[in-house]
N, C-alpha and C positions, 0 to 999 in steps of 0.2 A: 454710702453703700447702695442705698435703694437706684439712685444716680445710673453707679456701675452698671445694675441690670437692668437698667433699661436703655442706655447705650448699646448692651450688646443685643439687645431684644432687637430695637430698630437694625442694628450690622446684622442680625439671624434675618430679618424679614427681607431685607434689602438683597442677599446672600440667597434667598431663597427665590427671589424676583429673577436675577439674572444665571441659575440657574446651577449655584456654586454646594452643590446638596452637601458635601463634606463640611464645608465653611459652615453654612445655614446651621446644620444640627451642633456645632461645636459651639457659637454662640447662642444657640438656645440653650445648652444646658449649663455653659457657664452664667446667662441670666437668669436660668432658674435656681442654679446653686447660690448665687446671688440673693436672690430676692429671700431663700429661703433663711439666708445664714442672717441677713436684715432682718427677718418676722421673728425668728428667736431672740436677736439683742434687742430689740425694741419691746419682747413681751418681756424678758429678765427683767429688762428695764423699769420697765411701769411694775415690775412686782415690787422691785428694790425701792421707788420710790414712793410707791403705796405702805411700804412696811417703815419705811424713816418716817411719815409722816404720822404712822399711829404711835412712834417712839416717841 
């Protein structure tokens, strides 16, 4: 996942180089919906496996 949004992060910046503003802003916000839906599974994550470890 983390991957995904920084694939599109580099397509947003590249997009944004040659000067494709539509392009640019639709893969920034799909890398940031990205990165953000990442930082949630990875914190459930470590809460989930913090809590089987005190079981």
């Amino acid at each position: 996942m983390l991957h995904y949004a920084v694939v599109f992060f580099v397509i947003a910046l590249i997009a944004a180089v040659f000067g494709f503003g539509g392009i640019a802003a639709g893969a920034a916000e799909i890398a940031k919906l990205l990165f953000f839906v990442f930082l949630v599974m990875a914190v459930v994550s470590f809460v989930i496996n913090l809590m089987r470890g005190k079981g």
